[in-house]
C-alpha positions in Angstrom: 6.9 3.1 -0.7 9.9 4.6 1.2 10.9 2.4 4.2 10.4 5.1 6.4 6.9 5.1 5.7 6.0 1.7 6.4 4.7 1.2 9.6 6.7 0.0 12.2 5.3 -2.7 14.0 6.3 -1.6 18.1 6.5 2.3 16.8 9.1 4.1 15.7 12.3 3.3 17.5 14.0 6.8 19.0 17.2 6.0 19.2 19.7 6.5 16.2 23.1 4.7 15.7 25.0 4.3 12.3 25.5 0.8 10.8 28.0 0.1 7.6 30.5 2.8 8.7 33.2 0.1 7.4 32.8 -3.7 5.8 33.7 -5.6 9.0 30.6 -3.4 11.0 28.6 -5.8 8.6 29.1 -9.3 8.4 27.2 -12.3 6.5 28.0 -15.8 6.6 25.6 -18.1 4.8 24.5 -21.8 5.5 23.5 -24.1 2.5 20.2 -26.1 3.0 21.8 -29.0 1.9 25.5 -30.8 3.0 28.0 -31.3 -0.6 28.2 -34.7 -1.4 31.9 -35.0 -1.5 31.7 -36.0 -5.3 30.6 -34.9 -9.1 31.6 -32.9 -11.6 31.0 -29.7 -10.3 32.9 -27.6 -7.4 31.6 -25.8 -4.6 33.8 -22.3 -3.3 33.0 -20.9 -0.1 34.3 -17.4 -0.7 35.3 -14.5 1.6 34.5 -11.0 0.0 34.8 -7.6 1.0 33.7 -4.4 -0.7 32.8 -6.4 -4.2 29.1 -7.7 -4.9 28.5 -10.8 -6.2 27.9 -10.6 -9.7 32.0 -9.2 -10.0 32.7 -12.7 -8.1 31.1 -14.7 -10.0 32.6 -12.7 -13.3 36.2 -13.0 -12.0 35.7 -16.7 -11.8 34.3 -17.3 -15.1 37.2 -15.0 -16.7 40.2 -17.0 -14.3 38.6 -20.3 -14.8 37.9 -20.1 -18.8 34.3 -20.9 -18.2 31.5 -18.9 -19.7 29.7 -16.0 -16.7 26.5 -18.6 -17.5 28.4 -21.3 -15.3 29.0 -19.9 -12.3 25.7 -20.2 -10.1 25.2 -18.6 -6.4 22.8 -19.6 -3.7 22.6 -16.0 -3.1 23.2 -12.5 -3.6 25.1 -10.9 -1.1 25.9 -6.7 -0.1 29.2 -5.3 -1.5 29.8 -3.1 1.7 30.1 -5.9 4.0 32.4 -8.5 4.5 30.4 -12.1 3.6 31.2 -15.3 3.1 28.9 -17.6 0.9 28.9 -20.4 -2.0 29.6 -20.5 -5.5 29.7 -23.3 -7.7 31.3 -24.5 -11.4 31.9 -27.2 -13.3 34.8 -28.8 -13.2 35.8 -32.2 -15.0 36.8 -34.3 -11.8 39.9 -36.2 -12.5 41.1 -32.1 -13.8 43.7 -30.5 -11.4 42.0 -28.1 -9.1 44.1 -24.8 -9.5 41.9 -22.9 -6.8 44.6 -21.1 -5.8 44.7 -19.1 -8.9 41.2 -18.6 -8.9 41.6 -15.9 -6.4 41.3 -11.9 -6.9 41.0 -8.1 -5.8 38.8 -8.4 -2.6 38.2 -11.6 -2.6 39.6 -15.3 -1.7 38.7 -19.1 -1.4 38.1 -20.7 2.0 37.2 -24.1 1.0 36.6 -26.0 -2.1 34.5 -29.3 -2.2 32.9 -31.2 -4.6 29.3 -31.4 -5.1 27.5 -33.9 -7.9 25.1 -30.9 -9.3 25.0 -27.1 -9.7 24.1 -25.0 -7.0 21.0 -23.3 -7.2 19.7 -19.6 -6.5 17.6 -19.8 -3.2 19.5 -22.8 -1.6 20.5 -21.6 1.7 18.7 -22.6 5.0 19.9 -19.3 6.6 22.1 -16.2 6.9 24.2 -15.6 10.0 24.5 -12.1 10.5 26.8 -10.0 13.1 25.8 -6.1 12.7 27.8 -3.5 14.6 25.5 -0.2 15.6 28.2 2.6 16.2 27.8 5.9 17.8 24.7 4.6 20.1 22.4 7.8 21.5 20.4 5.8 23.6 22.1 2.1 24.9 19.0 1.4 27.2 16.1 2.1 24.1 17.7 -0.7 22.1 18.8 -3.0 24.7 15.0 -2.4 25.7 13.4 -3.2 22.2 15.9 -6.4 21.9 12.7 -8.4 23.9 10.5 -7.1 21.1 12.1 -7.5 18.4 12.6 -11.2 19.4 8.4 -11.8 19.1 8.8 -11.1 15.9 9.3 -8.1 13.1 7.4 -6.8 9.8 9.0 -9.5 7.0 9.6 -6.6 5.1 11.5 -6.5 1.9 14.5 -4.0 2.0 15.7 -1.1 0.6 18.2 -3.4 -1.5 15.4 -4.6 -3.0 14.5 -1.5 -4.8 17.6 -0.1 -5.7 19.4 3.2 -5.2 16.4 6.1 -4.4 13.6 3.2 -5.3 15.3 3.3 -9.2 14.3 0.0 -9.4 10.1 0.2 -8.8 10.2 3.7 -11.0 11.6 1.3 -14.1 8.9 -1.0 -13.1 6.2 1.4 -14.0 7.8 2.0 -17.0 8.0 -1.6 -18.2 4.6 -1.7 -17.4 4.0 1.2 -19.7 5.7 -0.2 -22.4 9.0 0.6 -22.3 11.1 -2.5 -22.9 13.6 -4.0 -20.5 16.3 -5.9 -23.3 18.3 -6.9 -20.5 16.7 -10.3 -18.6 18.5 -9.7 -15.2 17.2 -5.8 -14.8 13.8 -6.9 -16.0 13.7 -9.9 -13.2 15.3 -7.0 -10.9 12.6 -4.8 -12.0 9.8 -7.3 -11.7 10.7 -8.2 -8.5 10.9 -4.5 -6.9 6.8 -4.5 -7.9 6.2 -7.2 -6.4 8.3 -6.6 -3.2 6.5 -3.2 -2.9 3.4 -4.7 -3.2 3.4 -6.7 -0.5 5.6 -4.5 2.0 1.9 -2.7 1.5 -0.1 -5.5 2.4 2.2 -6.1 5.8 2.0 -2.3 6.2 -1.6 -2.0 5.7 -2.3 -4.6 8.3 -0.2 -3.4 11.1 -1.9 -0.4 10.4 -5.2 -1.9 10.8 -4.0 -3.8 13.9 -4.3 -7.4 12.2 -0.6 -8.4 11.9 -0.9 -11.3 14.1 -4.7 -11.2 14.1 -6.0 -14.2 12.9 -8.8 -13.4 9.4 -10.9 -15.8 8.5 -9.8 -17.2 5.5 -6.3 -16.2 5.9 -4.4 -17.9 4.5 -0.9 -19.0 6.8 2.7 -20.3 6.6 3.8 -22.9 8.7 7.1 -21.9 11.0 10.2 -22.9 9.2 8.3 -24.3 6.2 6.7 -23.3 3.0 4.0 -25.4 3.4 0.7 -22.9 3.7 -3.0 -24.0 4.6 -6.2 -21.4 4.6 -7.6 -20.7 8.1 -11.4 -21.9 7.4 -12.0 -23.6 10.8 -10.5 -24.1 14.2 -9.6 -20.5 14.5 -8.9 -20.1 18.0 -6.4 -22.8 17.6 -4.8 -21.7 14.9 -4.7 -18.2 16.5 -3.1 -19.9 19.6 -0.6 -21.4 17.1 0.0 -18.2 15.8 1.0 -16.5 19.1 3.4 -19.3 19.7 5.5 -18.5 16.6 4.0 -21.6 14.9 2.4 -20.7 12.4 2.3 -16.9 10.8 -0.2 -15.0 8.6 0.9 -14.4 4.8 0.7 -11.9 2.3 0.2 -11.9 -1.3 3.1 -12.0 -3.6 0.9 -11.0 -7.1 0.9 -12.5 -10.4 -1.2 -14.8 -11.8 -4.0 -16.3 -9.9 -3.0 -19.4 -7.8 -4.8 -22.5 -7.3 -7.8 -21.8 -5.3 -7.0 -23.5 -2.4 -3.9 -20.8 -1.9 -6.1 -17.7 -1.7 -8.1 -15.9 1.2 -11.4 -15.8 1.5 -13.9 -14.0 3.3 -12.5 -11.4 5.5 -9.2 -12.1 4.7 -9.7 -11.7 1.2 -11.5 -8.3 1.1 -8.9 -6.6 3.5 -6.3 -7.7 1.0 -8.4 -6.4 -2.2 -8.7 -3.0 -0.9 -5.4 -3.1 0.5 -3.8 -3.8 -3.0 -6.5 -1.5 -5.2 -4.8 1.4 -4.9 -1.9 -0.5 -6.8 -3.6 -1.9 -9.7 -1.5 -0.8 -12.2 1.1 -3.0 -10.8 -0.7 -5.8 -9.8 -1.8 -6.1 -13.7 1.4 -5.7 -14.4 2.8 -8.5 -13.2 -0.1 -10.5 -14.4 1.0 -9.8 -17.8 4.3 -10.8 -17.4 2.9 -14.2 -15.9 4.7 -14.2 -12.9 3.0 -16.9 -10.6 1.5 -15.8 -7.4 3.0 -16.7 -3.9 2.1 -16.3 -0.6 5.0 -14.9 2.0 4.9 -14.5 5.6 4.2 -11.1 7.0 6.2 -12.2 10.5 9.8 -13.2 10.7 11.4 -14.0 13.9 15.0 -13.6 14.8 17.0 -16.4 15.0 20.1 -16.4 18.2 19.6 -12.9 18.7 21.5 -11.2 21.1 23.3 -8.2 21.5 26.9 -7.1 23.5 27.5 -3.2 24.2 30.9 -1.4 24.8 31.1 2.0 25.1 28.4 3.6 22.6 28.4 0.3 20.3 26.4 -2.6 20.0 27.3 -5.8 18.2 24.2 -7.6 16.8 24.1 -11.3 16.2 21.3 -13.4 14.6 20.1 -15.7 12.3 17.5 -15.0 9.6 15.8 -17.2 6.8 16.6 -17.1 3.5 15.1 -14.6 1.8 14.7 -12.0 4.5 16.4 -9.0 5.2 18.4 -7.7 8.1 17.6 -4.2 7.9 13.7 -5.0 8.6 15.3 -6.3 12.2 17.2 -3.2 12.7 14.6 -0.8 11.6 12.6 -1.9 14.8 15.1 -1.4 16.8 16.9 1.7 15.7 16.9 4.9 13.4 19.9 4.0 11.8 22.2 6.0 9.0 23.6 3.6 6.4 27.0 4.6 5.0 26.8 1.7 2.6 23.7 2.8 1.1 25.0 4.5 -1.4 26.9 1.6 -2.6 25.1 -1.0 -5.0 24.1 -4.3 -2.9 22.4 -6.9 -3.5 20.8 -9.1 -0.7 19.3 -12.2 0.9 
């Protein structure tokens, strides 16, 4: 499903800017869930890259350092057309010299080093700082309007990075689900996770369409703000509902694969709505059931965090906070038409 077919949640935006015309229009600063202890036998590089994606990082270390690519870890994958800074981490034998100085290479270099006493893991950030600059502006007002909007909240939809360079990524999918063999672990998990990501940018889609995204369904089931803790909406609805309108609790969508314990899955209304929704998809869904990924649950809504926006001349400079795991182009999207110079590039994302 192209992005510009997905429903957009306060309709589509008229205004059109460009966004990525060079790195430092895009910037990414990450924050760890978790503060480094100080201590251990492994090290923790915050590192400042521009026009490299991670993966050539984490190579460059692994060649400068001696170590095999297996040993450098990431807390996240971040765009090459950008300039971000985030974590890596290695093992290092701690009464060894630290030569981080070496370390260093072609687009990149080390801000800080600290020790930490375990690897760092894919997935641990609390959130991603992000400042986005909007150039060549056709309408200030429209967005400056929209900013209000967007700030109740936006379709928690994957992006584009997601599914790789003209949706590549879903096509190999299907084929992988037709048989054709993926030797390669990373592209298969790439692959696996385009399905998947598609699947449920249906499911939001399919229920703004319907005029349910912050509808409360009985037996939905929902995500508590700021937590991954999830609960089924039996009872209590108008509560819950009220809950929901504060930004406390949001609806979720189903991220497929094998059937979850029962008390993680919709019922009644809820349920059906998301069994039609996801029918015309079957293929996939199977799919990924026979690849035994476990089902999740993900939250349709995500809602900026520090959002704000400064204008000079016909440019806007974004700045907010998202979650990690959510994308910065489903904020944009509801606020602009925008041209991407970077898409061309190969990024990964957060």
């Amino acid at each position: 499903m192209a992005a510009s077919t997905q429903a957009w949640l306060y309709g589509r935006p008229q205004a059109k800017a460009n966004i990525r015309s060079q790195p430092d229009d895009f910037v990414v600063d990450e924050e760890l869930n978790f503060s480094p202890s100080g201590a251990g036998e492994h090290l923790l590089l915050q590192i400042e890259k521009i026009g490299q994606n991670t993966q050539y990082v984490a190579r460059q270390l692994a060649e400068r350092t001696g170590l095999k690519n297996r040993d450098i870890s990431f807390a996240g994958r971040k765009d090459r057309h950008a300039i971000t800074r985030q974590w890596f981490c290695l093992p290092w034998p701690i009464k060894a010299e630290v030569p981080w100085q070496s370390w260093q290479g072609e687009g990149y270099r080390i801000i800080q080093v600290q020790r930490h006493h375990r690897k760092l893991r894919l997935g641990a950030l609390k959130r991603n700082y992000f400042q986005i600059r909007l150039r060549q502006v056709d309408d200030i007002a429209a967005v400056l309007k929209r900013l209000a909007q967007v700030q109740q909240g936006v379709p928690n939809y994957y992006g584009e990075q997601r599914f790789g360079i003209d949706g590549g990524n879903l096509v190999k999918a299907k084929a992988l689900f037709a048989g054709q063999g993926i030797a390669d672990r990373q592209l298969r998990g790439l692959v696996l996770s385009a399905a998947r990501s598609f699947l449920f940018n249906q499911q939001v889609s399919a229920r703004i369409a319907a005029g349910h995204f912050t509808t409360l369904l009985r037996g939905d089931i929902v995500q508590l703000d700021g937590s991954g803790s999830i609960f089924r909406a039996d009872e209590g609805l108008e509560a819950l509902q009220l809950r929901i309108e504060q930004g406390d609790l949001h609806p979720t969508a189903a991220l497929c694969g094998l059937p979850a314990a029962e008390k993680s899955q919709p019922q009644h209304q809820a349920a059906q709505l998301e069994a039609a929704w996801l029918a015309e998809h079957s293929g996939l869904v199977q799919g990924l059931i026979d690849f035994r990924l476990k089902a999740e649950r993900r939250s349709i809504r995500l809602l900026p965090q520090q959002l704000s926006a400064t204008q000079q001349d016909d440019t806007i400079l974004l700045q907010f906070a998202l979650p990690t795991g959510c994308f910065a182009t489903s904020v944009l999207r509801e606020l602009v038409q925008y041209t991407d110079a970077g898409a061309s590039q190969q990024y990964g994302e957060d």
